[in-house]
MIDO-774296 format. One record per residue (C-alpha): x, y, z; residue in three letters; residue number from 1. Coordinates in steps of 0.05 Angstrom, whole numbers. Each point is the difference from the previous one (the first is absolute). Last residue first. Example, Ala and Ser with C-alpha at 12.3 -4.5 7.8 and 13.67 -1.06 7.14 Angstrom:
# MIDO-774296
+--------+--------+--------+------+------+
:      x :      y :      z : donu : tigu :
+--------+--------+--------+------+------+
:    273 :    -21 :    143 :  Ser :    2 :
:    -27 :    -69 :     13 :  Ala :    1 :
+--------+--------+--------+------+------+
# end
This chain:
# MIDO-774296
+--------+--------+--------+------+------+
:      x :      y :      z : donu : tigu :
+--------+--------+--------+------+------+
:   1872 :   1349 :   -199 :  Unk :  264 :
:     27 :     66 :     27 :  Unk :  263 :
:     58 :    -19 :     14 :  Unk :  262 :
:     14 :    -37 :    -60 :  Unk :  261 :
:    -20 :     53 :    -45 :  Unk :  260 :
:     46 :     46 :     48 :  Unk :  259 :
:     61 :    -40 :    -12 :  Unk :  258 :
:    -15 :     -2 :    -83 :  Unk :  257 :
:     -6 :     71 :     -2 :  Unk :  256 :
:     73 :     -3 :     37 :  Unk :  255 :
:     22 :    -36 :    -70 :  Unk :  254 :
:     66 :    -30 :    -15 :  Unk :  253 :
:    -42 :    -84 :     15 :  Unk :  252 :
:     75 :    -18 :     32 :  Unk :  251 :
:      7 :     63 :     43 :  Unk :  250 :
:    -66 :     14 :     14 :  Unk :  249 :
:    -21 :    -60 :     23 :  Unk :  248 :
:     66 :     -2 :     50 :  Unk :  247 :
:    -21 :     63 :     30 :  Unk :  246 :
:    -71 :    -23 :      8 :  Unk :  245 :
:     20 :    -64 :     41 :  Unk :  244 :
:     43 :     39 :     40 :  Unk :  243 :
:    -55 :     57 :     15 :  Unk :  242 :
:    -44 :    -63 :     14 :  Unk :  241 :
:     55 :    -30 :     44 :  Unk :  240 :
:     42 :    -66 :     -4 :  Unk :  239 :
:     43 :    -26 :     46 :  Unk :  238 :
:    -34 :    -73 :     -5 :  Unk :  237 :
:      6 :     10 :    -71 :  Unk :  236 :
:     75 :      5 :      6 :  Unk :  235 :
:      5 :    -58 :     54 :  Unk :  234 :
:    -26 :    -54 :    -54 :  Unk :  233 :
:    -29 :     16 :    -69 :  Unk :  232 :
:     -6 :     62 :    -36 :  Unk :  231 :
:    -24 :    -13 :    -83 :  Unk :  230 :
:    -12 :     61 :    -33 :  Unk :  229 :
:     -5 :     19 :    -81 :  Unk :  228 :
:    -54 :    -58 :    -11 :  Unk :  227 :
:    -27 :     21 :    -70 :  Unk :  226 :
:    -59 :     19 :    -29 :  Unk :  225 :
:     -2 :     72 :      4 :  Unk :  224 :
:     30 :     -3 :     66 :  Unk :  223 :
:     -3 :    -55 :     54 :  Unk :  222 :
:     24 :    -14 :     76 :  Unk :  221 :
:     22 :    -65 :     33 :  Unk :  220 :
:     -1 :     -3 :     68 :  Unk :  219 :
:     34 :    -61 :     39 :  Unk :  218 :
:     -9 :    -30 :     73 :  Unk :  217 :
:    -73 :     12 :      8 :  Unk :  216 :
:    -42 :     56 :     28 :  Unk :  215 :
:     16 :     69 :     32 :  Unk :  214 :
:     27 :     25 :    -64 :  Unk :  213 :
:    -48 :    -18 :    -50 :  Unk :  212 :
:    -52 :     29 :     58 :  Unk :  211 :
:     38 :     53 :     12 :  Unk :  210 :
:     -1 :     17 :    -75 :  Unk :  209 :
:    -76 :    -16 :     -3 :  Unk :  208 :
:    -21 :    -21 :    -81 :  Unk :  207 :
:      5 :    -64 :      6 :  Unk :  206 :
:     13 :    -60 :    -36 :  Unk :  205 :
:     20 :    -67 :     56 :  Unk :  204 :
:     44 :    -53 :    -38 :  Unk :  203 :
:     -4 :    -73 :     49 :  Unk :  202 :
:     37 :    -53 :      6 :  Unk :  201 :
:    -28 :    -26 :     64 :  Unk :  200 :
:     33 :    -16 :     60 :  Unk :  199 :
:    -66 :    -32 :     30 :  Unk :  198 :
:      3 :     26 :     62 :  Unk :  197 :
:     36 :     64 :    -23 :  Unk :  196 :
:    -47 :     11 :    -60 :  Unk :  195 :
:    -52 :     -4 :     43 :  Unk :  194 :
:     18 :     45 :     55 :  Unk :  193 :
:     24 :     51 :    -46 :  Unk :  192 :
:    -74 :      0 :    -36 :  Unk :  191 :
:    -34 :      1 :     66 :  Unk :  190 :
:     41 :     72 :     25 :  Unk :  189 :
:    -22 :     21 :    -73 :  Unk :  188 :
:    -62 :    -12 :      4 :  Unk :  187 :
:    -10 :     32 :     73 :  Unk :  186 :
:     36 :     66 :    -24 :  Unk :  185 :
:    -42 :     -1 :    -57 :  Unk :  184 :
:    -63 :     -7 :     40 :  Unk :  183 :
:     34 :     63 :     45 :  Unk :  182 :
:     18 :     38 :    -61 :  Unk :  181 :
:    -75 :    -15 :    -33 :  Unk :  180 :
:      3 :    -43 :    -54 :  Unk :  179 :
:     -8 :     14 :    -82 :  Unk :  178 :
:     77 :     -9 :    -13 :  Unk :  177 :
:     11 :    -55 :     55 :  Unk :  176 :
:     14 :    -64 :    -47 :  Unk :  175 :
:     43 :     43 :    -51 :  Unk :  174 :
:      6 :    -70 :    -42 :  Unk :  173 :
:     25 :    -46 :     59 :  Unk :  172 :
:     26 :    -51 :    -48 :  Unk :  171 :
:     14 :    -77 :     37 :  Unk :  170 :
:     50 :    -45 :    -34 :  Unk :  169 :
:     15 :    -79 :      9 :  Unk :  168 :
:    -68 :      2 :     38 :  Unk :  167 :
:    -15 :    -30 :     64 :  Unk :  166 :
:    -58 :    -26 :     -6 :  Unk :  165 :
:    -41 :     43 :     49 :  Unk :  164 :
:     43 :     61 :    -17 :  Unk :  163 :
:    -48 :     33 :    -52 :  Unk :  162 :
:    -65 :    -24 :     39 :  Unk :  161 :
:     37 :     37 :     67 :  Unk :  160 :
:      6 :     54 :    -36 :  Unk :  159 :
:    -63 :     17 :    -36 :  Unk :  158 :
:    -36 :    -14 :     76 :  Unk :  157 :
:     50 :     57 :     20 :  Unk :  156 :
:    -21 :     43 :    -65 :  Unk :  155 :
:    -77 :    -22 :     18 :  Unk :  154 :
:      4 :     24 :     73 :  Unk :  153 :
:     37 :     70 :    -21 :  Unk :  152 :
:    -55 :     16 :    -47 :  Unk :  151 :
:    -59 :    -24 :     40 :  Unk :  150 :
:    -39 :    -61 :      8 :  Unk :  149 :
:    -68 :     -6 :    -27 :  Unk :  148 :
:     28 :    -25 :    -78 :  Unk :  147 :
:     32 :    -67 :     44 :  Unk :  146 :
:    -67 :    -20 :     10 :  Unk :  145 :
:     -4 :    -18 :     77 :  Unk :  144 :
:      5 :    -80 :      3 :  Unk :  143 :
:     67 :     -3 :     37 :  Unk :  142 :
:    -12 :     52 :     57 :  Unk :  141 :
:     26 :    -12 :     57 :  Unk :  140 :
:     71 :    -12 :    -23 :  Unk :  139 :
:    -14 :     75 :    -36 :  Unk :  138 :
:     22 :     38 :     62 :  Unk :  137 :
:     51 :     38 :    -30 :  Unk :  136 :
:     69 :    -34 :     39 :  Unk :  135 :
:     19 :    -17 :    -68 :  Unk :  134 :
:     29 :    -68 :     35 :  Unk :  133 :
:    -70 :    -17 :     25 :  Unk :  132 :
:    -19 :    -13 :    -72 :  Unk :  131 :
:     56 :    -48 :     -9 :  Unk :  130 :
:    -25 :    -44 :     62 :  Unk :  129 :
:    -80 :      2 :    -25 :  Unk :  128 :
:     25 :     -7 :    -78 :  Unk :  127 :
:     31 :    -69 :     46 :  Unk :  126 :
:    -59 :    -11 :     30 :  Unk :  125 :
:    -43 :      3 :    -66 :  Unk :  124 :
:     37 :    -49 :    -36 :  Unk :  123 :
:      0 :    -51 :     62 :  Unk :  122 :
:    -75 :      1 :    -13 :  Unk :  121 :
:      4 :    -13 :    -72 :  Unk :  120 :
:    -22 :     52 :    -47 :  Unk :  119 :
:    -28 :    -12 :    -71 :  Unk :  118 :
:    -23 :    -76 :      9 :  Unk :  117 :
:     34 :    -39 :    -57 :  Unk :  116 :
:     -7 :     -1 :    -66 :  Unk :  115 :
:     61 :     15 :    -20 :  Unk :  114 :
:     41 :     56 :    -38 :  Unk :  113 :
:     81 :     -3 :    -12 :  Unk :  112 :
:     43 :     51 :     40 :  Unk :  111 :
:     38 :     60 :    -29 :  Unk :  110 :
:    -37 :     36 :     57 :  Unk :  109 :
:    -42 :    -39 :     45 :  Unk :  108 :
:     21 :     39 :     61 :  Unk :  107 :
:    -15 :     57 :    -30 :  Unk :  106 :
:    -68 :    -16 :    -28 :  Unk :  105 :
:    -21 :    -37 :     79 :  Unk :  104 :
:     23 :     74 :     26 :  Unk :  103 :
:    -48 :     43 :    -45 :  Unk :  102 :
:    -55 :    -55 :     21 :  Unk :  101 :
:     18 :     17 :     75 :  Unk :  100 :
:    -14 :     70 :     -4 :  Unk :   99 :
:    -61 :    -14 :    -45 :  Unk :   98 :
:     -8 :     12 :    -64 :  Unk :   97 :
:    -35 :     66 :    -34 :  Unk :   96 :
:     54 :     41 :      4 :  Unk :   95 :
:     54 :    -47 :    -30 :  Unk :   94 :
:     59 :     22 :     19 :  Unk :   93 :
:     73 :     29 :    -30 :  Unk :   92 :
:    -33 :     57 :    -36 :  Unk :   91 :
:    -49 :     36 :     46 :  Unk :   90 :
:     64 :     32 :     38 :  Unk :   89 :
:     24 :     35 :    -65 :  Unk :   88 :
:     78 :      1 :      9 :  Unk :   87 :
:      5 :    -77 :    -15 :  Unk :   86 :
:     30 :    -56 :     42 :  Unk :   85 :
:     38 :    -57 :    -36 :  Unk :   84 :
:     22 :    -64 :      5 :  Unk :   83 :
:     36 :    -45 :    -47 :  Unk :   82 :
:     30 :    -64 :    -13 :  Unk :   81 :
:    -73 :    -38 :    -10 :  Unk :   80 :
:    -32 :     53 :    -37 :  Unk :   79 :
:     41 :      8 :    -55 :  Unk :   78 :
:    -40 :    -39 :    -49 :  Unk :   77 :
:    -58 :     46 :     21 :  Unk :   76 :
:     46 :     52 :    -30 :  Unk :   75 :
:     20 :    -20 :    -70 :  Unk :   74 :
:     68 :    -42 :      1 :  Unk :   73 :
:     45 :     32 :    -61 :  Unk :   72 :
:     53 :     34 :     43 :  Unk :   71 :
:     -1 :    -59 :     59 :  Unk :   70 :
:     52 :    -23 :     -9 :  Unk :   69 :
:     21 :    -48 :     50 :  Unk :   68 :
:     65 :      7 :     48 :  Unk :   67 :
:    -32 :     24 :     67 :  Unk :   66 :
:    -40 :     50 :    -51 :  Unk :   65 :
:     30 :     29 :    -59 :  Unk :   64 :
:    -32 :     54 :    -44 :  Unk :   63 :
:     29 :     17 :    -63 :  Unk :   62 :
:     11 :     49 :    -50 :  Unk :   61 :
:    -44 :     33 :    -59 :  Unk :   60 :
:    -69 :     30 :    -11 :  Unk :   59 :
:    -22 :    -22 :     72 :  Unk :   58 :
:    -69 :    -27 :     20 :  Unk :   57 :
:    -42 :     36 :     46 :  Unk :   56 :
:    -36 :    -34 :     50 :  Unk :   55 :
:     63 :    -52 :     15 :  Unk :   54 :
:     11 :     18 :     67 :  Unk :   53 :
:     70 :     15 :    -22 :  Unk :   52 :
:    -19 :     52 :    -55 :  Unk :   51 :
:    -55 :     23 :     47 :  Unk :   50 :
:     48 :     13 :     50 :  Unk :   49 :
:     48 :     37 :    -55 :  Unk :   48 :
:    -56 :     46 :    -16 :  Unk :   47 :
:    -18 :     14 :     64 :  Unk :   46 :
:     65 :     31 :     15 :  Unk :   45 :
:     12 :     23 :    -78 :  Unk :   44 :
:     22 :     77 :     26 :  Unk :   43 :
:    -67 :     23 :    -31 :  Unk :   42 :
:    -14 :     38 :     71 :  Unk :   41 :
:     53 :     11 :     31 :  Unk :   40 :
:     55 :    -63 :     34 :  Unk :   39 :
:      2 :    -49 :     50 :  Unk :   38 :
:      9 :    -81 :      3 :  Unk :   37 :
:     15 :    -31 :     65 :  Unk :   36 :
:     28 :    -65 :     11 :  Unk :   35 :
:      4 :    -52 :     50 :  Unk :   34 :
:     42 :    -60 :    -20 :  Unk :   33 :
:    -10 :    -63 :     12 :  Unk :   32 :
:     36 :    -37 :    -60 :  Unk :   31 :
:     31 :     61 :    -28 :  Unk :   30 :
:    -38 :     38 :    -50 :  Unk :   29 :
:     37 :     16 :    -60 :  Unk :   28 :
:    -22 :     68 :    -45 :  Unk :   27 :
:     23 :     14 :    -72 :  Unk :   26 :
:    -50 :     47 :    -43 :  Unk :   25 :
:      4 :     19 :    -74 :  Unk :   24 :
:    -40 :     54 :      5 :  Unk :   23 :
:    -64 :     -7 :     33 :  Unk :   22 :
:    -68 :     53 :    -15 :  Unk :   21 :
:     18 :     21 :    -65 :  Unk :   20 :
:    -58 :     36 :    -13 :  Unk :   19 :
:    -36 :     19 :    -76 :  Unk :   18 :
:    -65 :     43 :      7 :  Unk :   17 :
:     10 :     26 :    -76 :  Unk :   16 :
:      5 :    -69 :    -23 :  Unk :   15 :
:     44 :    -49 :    -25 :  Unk :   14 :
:     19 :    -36 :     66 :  Unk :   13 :
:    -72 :      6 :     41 :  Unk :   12 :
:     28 :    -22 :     64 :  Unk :   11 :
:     84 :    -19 :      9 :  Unk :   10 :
:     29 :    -50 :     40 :  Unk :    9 :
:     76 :    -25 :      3 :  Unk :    8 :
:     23 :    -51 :     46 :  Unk :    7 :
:     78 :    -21 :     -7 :  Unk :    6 :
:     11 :    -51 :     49 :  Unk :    5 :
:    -55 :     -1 :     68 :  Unk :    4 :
:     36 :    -61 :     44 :  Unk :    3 :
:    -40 :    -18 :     59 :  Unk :    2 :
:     20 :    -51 :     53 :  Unk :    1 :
+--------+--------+--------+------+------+
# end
């Protein structure tokens, strides 16, 4: 579904502030696959979303999405094939729209513009029905401005836009980072639920070891840069934190590098 070839970034080449942010990175996402990406800070995580998501644009290599390129395709253009759901909760609604107004924009995503009447009645029972799924409360209340609701109500709301078409790829980009541990918890639990029903193809960043753990079918972890782990299958279902740092610090060479990452 995605194919990442060769990706190399670097911010202010020339200058005294100089960072090569990806080198040369390879990464193949399975169609339906569930991965998470972990790593310090300055690892490239983000980077490599934002690569993908088209916000940043890469010096060199390719991006490859269900068989189009998409390397060159600025980031509205990408719109239609992806989904995403950003660490800052105010990012991924429009505060000053209703619930229900934030819905009709999803569902009309990659869509072409009419004239007609914004919300149909059979529109708003079925945000009704996929409201009720977050289990929140928020089915009752369609026309509250989406800017009153809190942190945890706007990154489920942020969800369920980013899934309503069914994208070819969904990027959780450290989604619970500014939650509480029990709002987190709750995000988390929806995000799994999601993907599942949907069996979307989907690259989670985070920085949470049990969380990279606990989640998906594949982790993939960076360094400088690069991807230096990819566990897949029964062997990252085994998988500890003191595991996961023991085999960080024998491919990165560096127990600073461990602790950097535990810490973060």
């Amino acid at each position: 579904m995605l194919e990442v070839k060769g990706i190399c970034k670097t911010f202010f080449p020339g200058t005294v502030n100089e960072k090569t942010a990806l080198q040369s990175v390879d990464l193949t996402l399975r169609d339906g696959d569930f991965v998470t990406v972990i790593g310090g800070n300055g690892a490239g995580k983000s980077t490599l979303l934002n690569v993908v998501a088209g916000t940043l644009t890469a010096d060199s290599g390719s991006v490859i999405l269900d068989g189009r390129d998409i390397t060159r395709l600025p980031e509205h253009r990408r719109a239609p094939y992806l989904g995403r759901v950003f660490q800052d909760p105010m990012m991924g609604t429009a505060p000053n729209m209703m619930i229900e107004e934030n819905l009709a924009l999803a569902a009309r995503r990659g869509r072409r513009r009419t004239l007609r009447w914004g919300i149909s009645r059979a529109e708003r029972e079925l945000y009704r029905q996929l409201l009720r799924q977050l289990d929140l409360g928020l089915e009752d209340r369609l026309t509250a401005r989406a800017g009153l609701l809190s942190g945890g109500q706007r990154q489920a709301l942020t969800l369920l836009m980013a899934s309503m078409q069914q994208p070819k790829l969904l990027l959780l980009d450290e989604h619970t980072a500014a939650l509480d541990p029990r709002t987190a918890a709750k995000v988390l639990e929806l995000s799994d639920r999601i993907v599942s029903e949907h069996q979307l193809t989907t690259m989670m960043v985070t920085h949470n070891m049990k969380d990279a753990i606990a989640h998906g079918n594949r982790l993939i972890m960076m360094h400088d840069g690069r991807v230096v782990l990819d566990i897949s299958g029964e062997e990252k279902s085994r998988l500890t934190v003191p595991d996961l740092l023991t085999l960080f610090n024998r491919v990165s060479g560096s127990e600073e590098s461990s602790d950097k990452l535990l810490l973060s």
